[in-house]
C-alpha positions as YAML, in Angstrom:
chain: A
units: angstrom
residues:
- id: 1
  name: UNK
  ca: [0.00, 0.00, 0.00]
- id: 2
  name: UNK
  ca: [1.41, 3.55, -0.83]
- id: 3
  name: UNK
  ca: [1.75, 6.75, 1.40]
- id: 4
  name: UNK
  ca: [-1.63, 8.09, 0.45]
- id: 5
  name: UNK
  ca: [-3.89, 5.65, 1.98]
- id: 6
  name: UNK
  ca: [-6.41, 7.87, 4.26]
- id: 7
  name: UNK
  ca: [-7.41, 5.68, 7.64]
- id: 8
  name: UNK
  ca: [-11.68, 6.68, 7.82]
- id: 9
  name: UNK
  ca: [-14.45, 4.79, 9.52]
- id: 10
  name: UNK
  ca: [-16.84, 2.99, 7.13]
- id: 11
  name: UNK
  ca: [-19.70, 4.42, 6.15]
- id: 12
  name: UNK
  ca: [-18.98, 7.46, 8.11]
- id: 13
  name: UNK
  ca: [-21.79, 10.30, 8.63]
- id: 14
  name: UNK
  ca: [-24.70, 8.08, 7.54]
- id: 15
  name: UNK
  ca: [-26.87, 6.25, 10.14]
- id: 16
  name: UNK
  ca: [-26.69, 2.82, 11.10]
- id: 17
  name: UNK
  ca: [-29.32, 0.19, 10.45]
- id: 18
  name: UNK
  ca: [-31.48, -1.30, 13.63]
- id: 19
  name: UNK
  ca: [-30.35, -4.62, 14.10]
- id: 20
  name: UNK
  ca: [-33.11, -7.32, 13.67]
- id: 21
  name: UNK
  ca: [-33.83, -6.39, 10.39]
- id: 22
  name: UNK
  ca: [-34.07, -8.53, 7.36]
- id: 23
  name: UNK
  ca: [-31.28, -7.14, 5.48]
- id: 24
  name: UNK
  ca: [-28.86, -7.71, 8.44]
- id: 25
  name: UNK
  ca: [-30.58, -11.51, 9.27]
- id: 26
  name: UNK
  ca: [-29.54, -12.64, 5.99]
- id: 27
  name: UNK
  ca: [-26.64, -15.03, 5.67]
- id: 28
  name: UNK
  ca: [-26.16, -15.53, 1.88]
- id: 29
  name: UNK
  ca: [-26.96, -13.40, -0.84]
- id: 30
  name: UNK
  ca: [-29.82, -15.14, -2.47]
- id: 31
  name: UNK
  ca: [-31.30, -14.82, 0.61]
- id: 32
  name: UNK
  ca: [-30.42, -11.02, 0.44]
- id: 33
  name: UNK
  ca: [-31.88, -10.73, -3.39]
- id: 34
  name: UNK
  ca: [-34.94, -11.97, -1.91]
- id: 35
  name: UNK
  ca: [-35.23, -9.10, 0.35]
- id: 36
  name: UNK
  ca: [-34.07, -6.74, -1.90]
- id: 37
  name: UNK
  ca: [-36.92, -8.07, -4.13]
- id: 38
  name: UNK
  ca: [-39.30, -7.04, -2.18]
- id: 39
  name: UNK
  ca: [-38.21, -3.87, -1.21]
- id: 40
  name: UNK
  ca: [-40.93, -0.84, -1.62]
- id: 41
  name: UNK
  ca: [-39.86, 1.26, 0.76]
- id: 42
  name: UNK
  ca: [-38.62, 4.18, -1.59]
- id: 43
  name: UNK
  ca: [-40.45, 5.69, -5.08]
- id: 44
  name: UNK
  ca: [-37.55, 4.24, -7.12]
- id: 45
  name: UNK
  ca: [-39.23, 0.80, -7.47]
- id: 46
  name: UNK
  ca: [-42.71, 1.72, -8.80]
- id: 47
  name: UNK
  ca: [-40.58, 3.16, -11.54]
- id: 48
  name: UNK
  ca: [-38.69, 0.51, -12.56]
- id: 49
  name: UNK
  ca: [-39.74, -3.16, -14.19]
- id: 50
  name: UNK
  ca: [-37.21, -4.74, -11.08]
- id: 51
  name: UNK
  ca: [-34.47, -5.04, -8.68]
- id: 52
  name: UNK
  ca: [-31.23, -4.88, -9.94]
- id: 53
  name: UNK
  ca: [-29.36, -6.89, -7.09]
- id: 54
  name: UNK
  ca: [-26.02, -7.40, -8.62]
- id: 55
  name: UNK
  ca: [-24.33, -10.82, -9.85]
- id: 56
  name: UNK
  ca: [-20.95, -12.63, -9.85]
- id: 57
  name: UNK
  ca: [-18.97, -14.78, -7.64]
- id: 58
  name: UNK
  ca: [-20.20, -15.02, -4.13]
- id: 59
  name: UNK
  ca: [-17.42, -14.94, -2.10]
- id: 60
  name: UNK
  ca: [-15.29, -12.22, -4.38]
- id: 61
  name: UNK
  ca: [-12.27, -10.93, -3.21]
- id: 62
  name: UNK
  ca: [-13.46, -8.45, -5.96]
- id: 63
  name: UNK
  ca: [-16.69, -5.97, -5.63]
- id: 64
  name: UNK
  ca: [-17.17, -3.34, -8.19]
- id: 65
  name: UNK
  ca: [-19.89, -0.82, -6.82]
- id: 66
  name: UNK
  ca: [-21.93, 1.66, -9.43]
- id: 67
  name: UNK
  ca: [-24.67, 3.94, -9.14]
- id: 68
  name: UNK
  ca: [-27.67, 2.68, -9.85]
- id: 69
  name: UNK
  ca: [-29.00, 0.57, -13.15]
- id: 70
  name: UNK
  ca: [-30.10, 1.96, -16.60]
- id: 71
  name: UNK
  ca: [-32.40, 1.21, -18.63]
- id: 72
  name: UNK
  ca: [-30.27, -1.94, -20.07]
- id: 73
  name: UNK
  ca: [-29.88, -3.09, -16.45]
- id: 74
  name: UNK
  ca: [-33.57, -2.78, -15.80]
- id: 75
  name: UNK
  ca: [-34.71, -4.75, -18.56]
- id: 76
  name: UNK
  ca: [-31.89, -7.45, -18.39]
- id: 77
  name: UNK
  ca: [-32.47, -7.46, -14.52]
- id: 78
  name: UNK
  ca: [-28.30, -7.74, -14.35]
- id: 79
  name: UNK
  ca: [-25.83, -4.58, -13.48]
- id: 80
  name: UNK
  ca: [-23.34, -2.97, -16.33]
- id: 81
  name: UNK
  ca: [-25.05, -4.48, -19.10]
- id: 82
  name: UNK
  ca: [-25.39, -1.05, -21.68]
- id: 83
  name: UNK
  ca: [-22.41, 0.70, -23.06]
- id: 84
  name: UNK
  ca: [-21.10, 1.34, -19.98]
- id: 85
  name: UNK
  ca: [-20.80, -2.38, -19.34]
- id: 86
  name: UNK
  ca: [-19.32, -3.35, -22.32]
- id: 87
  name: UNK
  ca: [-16.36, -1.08, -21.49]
- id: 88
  name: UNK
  ca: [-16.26, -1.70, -18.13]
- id: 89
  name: UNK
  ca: [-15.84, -5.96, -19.34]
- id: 90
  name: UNK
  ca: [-13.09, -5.23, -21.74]
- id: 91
  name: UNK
  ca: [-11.41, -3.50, -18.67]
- id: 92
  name: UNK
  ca: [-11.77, -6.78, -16.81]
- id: 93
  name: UNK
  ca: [-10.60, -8.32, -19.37]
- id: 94
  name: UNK
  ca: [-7.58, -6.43, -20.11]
- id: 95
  name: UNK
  ca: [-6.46, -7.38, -16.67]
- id: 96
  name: UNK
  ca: [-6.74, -10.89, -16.81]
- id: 97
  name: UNK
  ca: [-10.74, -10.67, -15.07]
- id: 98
  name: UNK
  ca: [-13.41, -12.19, -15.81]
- id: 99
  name: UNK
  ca: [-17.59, -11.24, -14.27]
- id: 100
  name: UNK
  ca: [-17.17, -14.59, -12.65]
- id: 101
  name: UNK
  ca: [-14.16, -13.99, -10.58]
- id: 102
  name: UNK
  ca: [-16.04, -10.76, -9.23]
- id: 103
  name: UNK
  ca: [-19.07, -8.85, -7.68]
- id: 104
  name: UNK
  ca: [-20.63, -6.14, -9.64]
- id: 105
  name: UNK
  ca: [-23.80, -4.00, -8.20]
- id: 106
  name: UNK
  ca: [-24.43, -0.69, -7.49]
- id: 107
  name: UNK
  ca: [-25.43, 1.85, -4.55]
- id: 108
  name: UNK
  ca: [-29.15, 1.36, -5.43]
- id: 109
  name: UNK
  ca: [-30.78, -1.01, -6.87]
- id: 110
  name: UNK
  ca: [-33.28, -0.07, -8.94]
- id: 111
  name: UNK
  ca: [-33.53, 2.39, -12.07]
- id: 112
  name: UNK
  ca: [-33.98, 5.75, -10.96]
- id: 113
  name: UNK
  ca: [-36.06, 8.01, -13.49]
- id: 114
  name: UNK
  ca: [-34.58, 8.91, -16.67]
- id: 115
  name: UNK
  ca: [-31.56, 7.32, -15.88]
- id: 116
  name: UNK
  ca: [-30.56, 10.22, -13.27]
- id: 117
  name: UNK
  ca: [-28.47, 9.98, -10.65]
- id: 118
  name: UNK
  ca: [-29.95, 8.39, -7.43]
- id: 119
  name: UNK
  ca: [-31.21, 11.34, -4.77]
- id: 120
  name: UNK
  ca: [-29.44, 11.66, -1.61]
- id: 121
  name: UNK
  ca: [-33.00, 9.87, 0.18]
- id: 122
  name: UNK
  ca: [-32.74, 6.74, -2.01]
- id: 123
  name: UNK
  ca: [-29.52, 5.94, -1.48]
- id: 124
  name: UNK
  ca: [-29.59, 6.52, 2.16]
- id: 125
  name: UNK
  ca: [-32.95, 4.09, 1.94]
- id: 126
  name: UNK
  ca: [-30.83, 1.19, -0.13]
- id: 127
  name: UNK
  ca: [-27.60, 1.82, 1.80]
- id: 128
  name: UNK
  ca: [-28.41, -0.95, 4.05]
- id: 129
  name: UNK
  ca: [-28.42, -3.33, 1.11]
- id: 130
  name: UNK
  ca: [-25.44, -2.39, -0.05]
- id: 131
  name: UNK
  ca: [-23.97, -2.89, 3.43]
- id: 132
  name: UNK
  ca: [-25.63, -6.25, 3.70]
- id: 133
  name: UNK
  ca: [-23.53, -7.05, 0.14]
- id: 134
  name: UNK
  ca: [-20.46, -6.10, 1.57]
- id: 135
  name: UNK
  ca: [-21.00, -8.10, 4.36]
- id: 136
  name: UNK
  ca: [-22.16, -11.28, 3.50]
- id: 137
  name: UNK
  ca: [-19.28, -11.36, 0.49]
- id: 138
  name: UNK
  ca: [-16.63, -10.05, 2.44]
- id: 139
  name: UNK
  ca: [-14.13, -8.30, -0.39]
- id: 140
  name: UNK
  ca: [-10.79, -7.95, -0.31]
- id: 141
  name: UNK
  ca: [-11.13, -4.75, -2.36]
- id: 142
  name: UNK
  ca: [-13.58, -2.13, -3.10]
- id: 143
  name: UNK
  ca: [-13.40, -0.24, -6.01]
- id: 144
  name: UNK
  ca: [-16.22, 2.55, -6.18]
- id: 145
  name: UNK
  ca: [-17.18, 3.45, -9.72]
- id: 146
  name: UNK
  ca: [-17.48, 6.98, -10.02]
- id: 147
  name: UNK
  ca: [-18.48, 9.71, -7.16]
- id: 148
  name: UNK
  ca: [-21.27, 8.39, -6.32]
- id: 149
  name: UNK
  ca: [-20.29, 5.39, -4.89]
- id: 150
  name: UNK
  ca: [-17.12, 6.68, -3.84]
- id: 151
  name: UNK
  ca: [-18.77, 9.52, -1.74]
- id: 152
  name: UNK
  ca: [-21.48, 7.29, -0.29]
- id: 153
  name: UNK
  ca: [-18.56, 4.68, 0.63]
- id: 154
  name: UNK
  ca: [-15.72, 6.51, 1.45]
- id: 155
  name: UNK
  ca: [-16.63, 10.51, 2.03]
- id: 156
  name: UNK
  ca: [-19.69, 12.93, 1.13]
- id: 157
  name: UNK
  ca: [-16.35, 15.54, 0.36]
- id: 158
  name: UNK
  ca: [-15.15, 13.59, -1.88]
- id: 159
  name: UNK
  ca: [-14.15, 14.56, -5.52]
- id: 160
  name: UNK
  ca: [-13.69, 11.73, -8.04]
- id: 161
  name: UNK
  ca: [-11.36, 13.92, -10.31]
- id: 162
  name: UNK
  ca: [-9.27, 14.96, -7.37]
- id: 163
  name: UNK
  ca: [-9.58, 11.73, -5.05]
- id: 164
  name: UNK
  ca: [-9.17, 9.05, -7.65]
- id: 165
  name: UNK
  ca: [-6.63, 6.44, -7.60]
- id: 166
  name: UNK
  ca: [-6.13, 7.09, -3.82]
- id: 167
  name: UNK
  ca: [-6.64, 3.70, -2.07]
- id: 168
  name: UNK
  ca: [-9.02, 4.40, 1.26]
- id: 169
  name: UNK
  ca: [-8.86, 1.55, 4.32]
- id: 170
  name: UNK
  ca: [-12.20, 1.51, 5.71]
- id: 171
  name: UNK
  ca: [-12.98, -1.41, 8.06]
- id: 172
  name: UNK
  ca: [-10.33, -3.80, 6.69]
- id: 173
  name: UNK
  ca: [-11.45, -2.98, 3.37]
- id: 174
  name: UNK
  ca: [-9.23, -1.46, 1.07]
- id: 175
  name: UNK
  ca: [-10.87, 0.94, -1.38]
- id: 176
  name: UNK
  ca: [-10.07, 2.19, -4.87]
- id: 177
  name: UNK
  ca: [-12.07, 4.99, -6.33]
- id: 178
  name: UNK
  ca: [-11.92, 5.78, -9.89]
- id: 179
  name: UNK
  ca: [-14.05, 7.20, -12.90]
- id: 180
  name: UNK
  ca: [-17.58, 5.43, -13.90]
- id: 181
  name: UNK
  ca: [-17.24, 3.80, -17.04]
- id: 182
  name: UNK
  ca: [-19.98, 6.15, -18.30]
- id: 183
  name: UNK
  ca: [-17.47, 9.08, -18.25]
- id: 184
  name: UNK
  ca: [-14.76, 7.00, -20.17]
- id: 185
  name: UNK
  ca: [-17.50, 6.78, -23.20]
- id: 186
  name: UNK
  ca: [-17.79, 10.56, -22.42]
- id: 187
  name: UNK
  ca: [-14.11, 11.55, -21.82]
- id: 188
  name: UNK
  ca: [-11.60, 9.17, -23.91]
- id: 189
  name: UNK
  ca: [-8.87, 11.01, -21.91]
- id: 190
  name: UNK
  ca: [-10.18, 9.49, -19.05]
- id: 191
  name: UNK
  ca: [-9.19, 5.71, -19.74]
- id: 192
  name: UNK
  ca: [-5.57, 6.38, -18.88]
- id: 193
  name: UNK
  ca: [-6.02, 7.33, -15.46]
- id: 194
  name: UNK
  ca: [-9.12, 4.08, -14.88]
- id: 195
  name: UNK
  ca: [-6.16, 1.95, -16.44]
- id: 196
  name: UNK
  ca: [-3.75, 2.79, -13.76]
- id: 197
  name: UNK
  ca: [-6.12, 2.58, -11.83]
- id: 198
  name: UNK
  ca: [-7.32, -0.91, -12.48]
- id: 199
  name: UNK
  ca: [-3.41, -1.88, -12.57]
- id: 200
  name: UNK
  ca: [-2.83, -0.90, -9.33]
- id: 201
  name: UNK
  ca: [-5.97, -3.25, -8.48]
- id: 202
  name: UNK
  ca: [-4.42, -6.12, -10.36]
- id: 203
  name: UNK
  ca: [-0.60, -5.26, -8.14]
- id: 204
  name: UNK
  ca: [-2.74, -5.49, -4.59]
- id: 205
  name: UNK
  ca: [-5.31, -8.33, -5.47]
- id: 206
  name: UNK
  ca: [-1.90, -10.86, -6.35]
- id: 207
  name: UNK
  ca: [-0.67, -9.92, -2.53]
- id: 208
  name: UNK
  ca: [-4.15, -9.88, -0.60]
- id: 209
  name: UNK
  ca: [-5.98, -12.72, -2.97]
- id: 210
  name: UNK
  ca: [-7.74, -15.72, -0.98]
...
């Protein structure tokens, strides 16, 4: 790990969950996807055709976090499956990864309106989900696609132009932020940078791998 690892406390600044619930009772994650399933307790899912839960390998040493899925994602029911996905495979791919070998979701979990970002309300509803995720699968490494994720998992200051490439320790967990593959279709000048990044990935996950 380099010099410019910041120590924080996870999930800083946003509440805790009340234990008991059914999010925190679950023990595997398709007992999680069931929950999450049946979540209506923010407008995002009356506006969406379903939950987007996430897929991949269970116990991942891996998790990629997004926002929140598309319209691709909502209709294929499966995370980075647009544009966005495509790129973000071939930068699996280019170092040595496959979907399998990973965990890819997102802060929410179901399509918010016209594609927008998620409001500050409905991620703080889904959080716990998230959390649940992270627990159950019990990463190695984060990495936080865009600021979204990287502000609701690492710091509400946080700027993804600035920030990225920094590795975070939260909890045991060691954190990468770095751009959303969405901005790469926007910004070619942005794949350099999300190519060191990933790099640097690939360097800790040979030392820290399970």
């Amino acid at each position: 790990m380099t010099e410019n690892i910041q120590q924080l406390s996870l999930l800083e600044n946003i509440e805790s969950v009340k234990p008991g619930l059914p999010w925190e009772q679950a023990q595997t994650l398709k007992e999680l996807s069931q929950v999450v399933a049946a979540c209506r307790l923010c407008r995002l899912r009356d506006g969406c055709r379903q939950a987007v839960f996430g897929e991949g390998y269970p116990q991942a040493d891996i998790m990629l976090i997004g926002e929140g899925p598309g319209q691709a994602e909502d209709e294929a029911g499966r995370p980075f499956v647009g544009k966005a996905g495509q790129l973000l495979d071939n930068i699996l791919a280019a170092v040595g990864l496959q979907r399998s070998e990973v965990f890819i979701g997102n802060v929410v979990k179901c399509r918010p309106p016209g594609n927008r970002l998620p409001l500050p309300d409905e991620v703080k509803t889904c959080l716990p989900f998230l959390q649940a995720q992270i627990r159950i699968i019990n990463p190695q490494i984060v990495i936080c696609l865009g600021a979204l994720a990287s502000q609701t998992l690492i710091d509400p200051g946080l700027r993804i132009t600035r920030d990225r490439g920094r590795w975070v320790i939260k909890d045991g967990l060691e954190i990468m932020p770095t751009f959303h593959p969405a901005a790469l279709l926007r910004d070619p000048r942005k794949k350099r940078p999300v190519w060191e990044d990933f790099k640097a990935v690939m360097k800790r996950y040979e030392q820290v791998r399970r």
